[in-house]
C-alpha positions, 0 to 999 in steps of 0.5 A: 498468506494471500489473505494477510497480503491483501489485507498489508496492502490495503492498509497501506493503500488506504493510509497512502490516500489519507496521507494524500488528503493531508497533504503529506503528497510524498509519503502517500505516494510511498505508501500508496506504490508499497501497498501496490507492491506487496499486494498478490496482484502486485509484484509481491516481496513475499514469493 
């Protein structure tokens, strides 16, 4: 389950920065703080 987590949260992350990069600043900002938030070293849904 740690592993499937990590893996959300840097596909969330890493769309959150190509976000950024397009300019769309609100939705890689959501996408950035979601992935830090599931992510297990993050404050995560999940337990």
């Amino acid at each position: 389950m740690e592993l499937i987590l990590w893996i959300l949260a840097v596909i969330l992350v890493v769309s959150g920065v190509v976000a950024l990069l397009r300019r769309e600043m609100l939705w890689g900002i959501i996408l950035i703080v979601v992935g830090l938030l599931v992510g297990p070293g993050g404050v995560s849904i999940f337990t």
